[in-house]
C-alpha positions as CSV (number, residue, x, y, z in Angstrom):
1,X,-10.1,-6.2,-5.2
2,X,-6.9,-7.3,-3.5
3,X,-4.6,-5.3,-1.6
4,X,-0.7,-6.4,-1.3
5,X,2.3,-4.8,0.8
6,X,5.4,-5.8,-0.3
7,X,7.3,-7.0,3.0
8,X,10.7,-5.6,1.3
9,X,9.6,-1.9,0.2
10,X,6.3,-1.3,2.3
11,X,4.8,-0.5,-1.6
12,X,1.1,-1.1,-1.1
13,X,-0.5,-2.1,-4.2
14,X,-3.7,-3.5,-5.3
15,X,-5.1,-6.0,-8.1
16,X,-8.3,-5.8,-9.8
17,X,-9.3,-8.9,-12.3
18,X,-5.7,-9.9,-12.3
19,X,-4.0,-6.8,-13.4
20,X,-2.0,-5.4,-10.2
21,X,-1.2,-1.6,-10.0
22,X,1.8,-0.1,-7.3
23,X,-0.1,2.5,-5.1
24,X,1.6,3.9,-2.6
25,X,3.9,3.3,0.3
26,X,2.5,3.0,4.1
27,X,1.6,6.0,6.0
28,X,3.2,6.6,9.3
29,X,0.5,6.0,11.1
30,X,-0.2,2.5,9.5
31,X,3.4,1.8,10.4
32,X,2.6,2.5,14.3
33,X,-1.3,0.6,14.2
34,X,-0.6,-1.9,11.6
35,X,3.0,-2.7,12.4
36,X,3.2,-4.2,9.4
37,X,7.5,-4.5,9.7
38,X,7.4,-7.4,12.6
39,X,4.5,-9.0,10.3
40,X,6.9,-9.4,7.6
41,X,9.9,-10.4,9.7
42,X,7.8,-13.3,11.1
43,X,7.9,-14.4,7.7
44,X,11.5,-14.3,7.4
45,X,11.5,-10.8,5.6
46,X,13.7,-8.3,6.4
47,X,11.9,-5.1,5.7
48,X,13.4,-1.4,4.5
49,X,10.5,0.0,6.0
């Protein structure tokens, strides 16, 4: 089990045996542990999250 964010959307998603399924987007309160935004941006993403 894999889980993705997608650094343009904040879509998490997951992939099981190489199918990948679109979850959900990231709760507030990952936004404020996780900061997931200046994660992305370090990788030259800019984020709409």
């Amino acid at each position: 089990l894999d889980l993705y964010v997608d650094c343009t959307t904040g879509m998490v998603s997951f992939e099981v045996y190489g199918q990948r399924w679109d979850w959900r987007e990231l709760s507030g309160r990952a936004l404020v542990v996780h900061r997931p935004a200046e994660a992305c941006e370090r990788e030259g993403f800019s984020p709409d999250f």
